[in-house]
N, C-alpha and C positions, 0 to 999 in steps of 0.2 A: 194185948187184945183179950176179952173177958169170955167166955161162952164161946158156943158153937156155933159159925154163922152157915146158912147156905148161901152160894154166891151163884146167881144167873150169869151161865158164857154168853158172849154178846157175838155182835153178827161179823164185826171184824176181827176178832178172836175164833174163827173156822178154823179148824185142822193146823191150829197153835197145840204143837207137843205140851201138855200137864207142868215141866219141870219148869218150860218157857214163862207158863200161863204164872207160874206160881213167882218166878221172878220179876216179871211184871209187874202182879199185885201187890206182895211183899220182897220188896229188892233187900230185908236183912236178912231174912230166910237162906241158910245155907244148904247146899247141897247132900251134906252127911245128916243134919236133923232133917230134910223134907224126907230123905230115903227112908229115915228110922219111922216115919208119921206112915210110911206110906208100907211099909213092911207090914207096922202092925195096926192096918188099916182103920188107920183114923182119919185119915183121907177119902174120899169115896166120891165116887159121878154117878148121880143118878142112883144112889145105894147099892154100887156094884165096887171088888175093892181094887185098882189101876196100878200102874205101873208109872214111871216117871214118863216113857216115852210113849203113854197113852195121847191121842187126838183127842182134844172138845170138840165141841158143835155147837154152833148157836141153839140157844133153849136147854142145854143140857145144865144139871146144877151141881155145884163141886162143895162138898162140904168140907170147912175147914174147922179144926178144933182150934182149943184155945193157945196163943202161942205169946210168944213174948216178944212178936215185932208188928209194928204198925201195917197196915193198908197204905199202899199208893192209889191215889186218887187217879184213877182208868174208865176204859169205857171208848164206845166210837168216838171218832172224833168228827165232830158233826160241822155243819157249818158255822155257825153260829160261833163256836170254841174258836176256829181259826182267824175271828176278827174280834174278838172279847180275850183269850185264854193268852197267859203272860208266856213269854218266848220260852224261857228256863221250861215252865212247865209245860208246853206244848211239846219242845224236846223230848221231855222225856216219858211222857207218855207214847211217843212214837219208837223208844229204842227198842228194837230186838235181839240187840249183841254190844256189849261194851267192854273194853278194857283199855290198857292206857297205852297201845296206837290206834284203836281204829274202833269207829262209832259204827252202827248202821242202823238205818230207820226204815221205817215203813212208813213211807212220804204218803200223806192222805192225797186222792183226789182234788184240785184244782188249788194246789198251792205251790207256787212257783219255787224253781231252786235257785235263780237267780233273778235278779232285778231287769228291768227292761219297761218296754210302754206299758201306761196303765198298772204297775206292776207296783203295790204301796206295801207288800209284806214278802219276803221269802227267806228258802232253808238259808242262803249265805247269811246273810244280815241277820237272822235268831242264833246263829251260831256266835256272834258276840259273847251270847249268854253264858259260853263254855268256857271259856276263856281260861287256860290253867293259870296255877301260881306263879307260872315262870312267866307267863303275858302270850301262850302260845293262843291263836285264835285256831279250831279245828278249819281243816282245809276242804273243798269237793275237788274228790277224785274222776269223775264220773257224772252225767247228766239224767234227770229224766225230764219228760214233758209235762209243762202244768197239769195238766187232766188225766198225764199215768201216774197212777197210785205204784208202791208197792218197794221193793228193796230200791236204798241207796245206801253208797257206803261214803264213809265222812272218816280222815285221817285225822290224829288228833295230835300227830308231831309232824317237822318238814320233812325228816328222814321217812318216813311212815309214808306221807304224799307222793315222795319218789319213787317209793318202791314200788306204791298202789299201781300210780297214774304208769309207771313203766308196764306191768303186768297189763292195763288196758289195751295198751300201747301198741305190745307186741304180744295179743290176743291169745294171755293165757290164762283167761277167765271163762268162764262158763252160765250163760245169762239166759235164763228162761221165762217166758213169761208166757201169760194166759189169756185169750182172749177170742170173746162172742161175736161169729160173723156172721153177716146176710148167707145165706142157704150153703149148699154143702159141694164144697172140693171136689172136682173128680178123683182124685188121686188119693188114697189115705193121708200119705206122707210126702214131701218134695221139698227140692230146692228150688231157690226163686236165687235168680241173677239179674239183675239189672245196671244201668246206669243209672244215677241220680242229678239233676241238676236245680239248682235254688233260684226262686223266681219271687221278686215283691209284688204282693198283691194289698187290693186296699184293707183287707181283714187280716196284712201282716207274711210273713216269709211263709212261703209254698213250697212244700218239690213235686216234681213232675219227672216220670221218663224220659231219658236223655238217648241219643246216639254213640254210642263210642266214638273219644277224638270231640265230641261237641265241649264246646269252651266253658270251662267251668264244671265238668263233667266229674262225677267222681263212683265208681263201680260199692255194687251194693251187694251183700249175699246174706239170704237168710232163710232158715230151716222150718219146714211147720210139720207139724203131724194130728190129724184127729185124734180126740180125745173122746168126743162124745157127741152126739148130735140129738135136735129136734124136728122129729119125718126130714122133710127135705128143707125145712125153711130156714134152720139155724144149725150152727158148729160151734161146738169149744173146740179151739187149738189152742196147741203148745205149739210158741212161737221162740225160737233161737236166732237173734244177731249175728251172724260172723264177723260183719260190720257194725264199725256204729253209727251210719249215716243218721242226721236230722231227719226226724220223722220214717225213719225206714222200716219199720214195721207196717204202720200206716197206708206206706206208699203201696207198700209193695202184698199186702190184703186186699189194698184197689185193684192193683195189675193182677191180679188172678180171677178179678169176678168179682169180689166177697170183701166188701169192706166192714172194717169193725164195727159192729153197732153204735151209736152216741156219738161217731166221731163230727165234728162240726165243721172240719177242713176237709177232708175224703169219702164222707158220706154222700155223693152228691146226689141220690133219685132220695134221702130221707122225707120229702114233704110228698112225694105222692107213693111213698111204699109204705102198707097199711104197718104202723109199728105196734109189735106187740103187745098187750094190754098187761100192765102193771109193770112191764119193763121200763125204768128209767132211760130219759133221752140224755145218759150221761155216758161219757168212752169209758166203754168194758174193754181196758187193756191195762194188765196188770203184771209188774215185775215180780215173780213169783220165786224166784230163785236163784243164788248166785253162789259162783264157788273159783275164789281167789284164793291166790297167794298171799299168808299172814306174810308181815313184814318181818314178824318173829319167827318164821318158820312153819312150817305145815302147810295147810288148807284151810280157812275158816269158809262154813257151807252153812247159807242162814236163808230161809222161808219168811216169806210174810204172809200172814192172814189176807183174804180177799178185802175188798173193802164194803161197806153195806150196802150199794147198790149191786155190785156184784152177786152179794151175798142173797140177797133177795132173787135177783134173776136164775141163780143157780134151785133156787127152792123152788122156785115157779116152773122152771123147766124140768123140774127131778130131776134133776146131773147127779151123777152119784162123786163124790169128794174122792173116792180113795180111786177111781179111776185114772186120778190124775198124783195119788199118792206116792212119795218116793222115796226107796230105801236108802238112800244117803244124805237123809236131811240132816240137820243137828239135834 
């Protein structure tokens, strides 16, 4: 790379740590030269001189000097990319942690992680693209919902899949996610227990409130707390699983009052509740955090950026980001 570039943070690159940002853009960029660029500040946001574990912000602009590794071709990933943009490289514009067991992305908004009705692209099927030299295809550990954005993690050996999908299994992970509801909680913080039970409907599989003991029933439990609110009309919560039922976040933002904004299954008063102006009618619910057991040992703890509809809702509401900031990201 020739000259000094400024480069605009974009709006799904939010409160993406600097070091992240920089491996993103330049994946040959190593760790020991980004620290030396950044010591002796030739690095700089917004002409101020950072740290590796500095936060971007959409609009802010990161100046990079002249280096001797390429740009990756980045940027939101818009809709348009997800029916034009080639699988390999849709991948990898999405990765926010990689080594050689275990992939994780930051699944955009309304692309499926597996096949099903209507369903002509998803994460399993572009994961061909990965395929090592020994013919291993990476595996899903883990689900999200077409229309949540935000962390999944992808094994990228079979031993790696066991270990994963065991730690799911026997719920020694840690999964939090983000997300804007109709008006505001009585309770700051709570748990929500329910039953859950799956119902066909003609716009496709439903859950609904169950009884305990009803056939097909299966117990739900999951954590929220405010984070920040708009007067009385809207909340950002942090929302934790304990389970992983189908759609149980969802479900269970309805059973409290306060269903997610944009949702298209549980939003049900959305045509006559006046929606907010410039707010996208898209599901603001986003996997914002996860912290598993490497299959090599440790903890791997990885954050995703919002995605730009979020990212926009969050501007318009002036939510402040580091509200929701956490000291044991990566």
């Amino acid at each position: 790379m020739a000259g000094i570039e400024h480069i605009l943070v974009q709006p799904d690159e939010a409160g993406m740590r600097l070091d992240r940002w920089f491996k993103v853009h330049y994946p040959g960029l190593g760790f020991g030269p980004l620290q030396k660029l950044l010591r002796s500040g030739q690095v700089r946001v917004d002409g101020g001189r950072v740290k590796s574990d500095t936060r971007v912000q959409p609009g802010q602009t990161v100046r990079v000097p002249p280096m001797d590794v390429d740009a990756k071709k980045t940027g939101p990933i818009a809709g348009k990319d997800l029916k034009h943009a080639g699988d390999y490289e849709l991948l990898q514009r999405m990765i926010l942690h990689e080594d050689d067991k275990v992939l994780v992305l930051n699944k955009p908004a309304g692309l499926a992680v597996q096949g099903g009705s209507g369903v002509t692209r998803h994460i399993d099927q572009m994961l061909e693209s990965f395929i090592s030299p020994k013919g291993e295809k990476p595996r899903l550990v883990h689900r999200l919902d077409r229309d949540t954005s935000g962390v999944l993690v992808i094994a990228r050996t079979r031993g790696a899949a066991q270990k994963l999908t065991a730690a799911f299994r026997e719920r020694d992970t840690k999964k939090t996610y983000w997300s804007l509801v109709k008006g505001v909680p009585r309770k700051r913080e709570d748990k929500i227990s329910t039953w859950l039970v799956k119902e066909q409907t003609p716009d496709g599989d439903r859950m609904r409130i169950a009884k305990h003991g009803e056939d097909g029933a299966d117990h739900a439990v999951s954590f929220y707390r405010i984070l920040e609110t708009a007067a009385q009309s809207l909340a950002w919560l942090e929302m934790e699983p304990y389970t992983g039922r189908t759609h149980q976040l969802r479900v269970h933002a309805l059973h409290i009052g306060h269903p997610i904004l944009g949702d298209p299954k549980y939003f049900d008063d959305d045509i006559n509740w006046p929606f907010p102006g410039g707010i996208q009618k898209k599901l603001h619910l986003h996997a914002r955090h996860i912290d598993i057991p490497h299959p090599s040992g440790g903890r791997l703890k990885v954050t995703a950026p919002l995605p730009p509809h979020m990212v926009q809702s969050w501007n318009l509401l002036g939510f402040d980001m580091e509200n929701g900031a956490r000291d044991d990201d990566e």
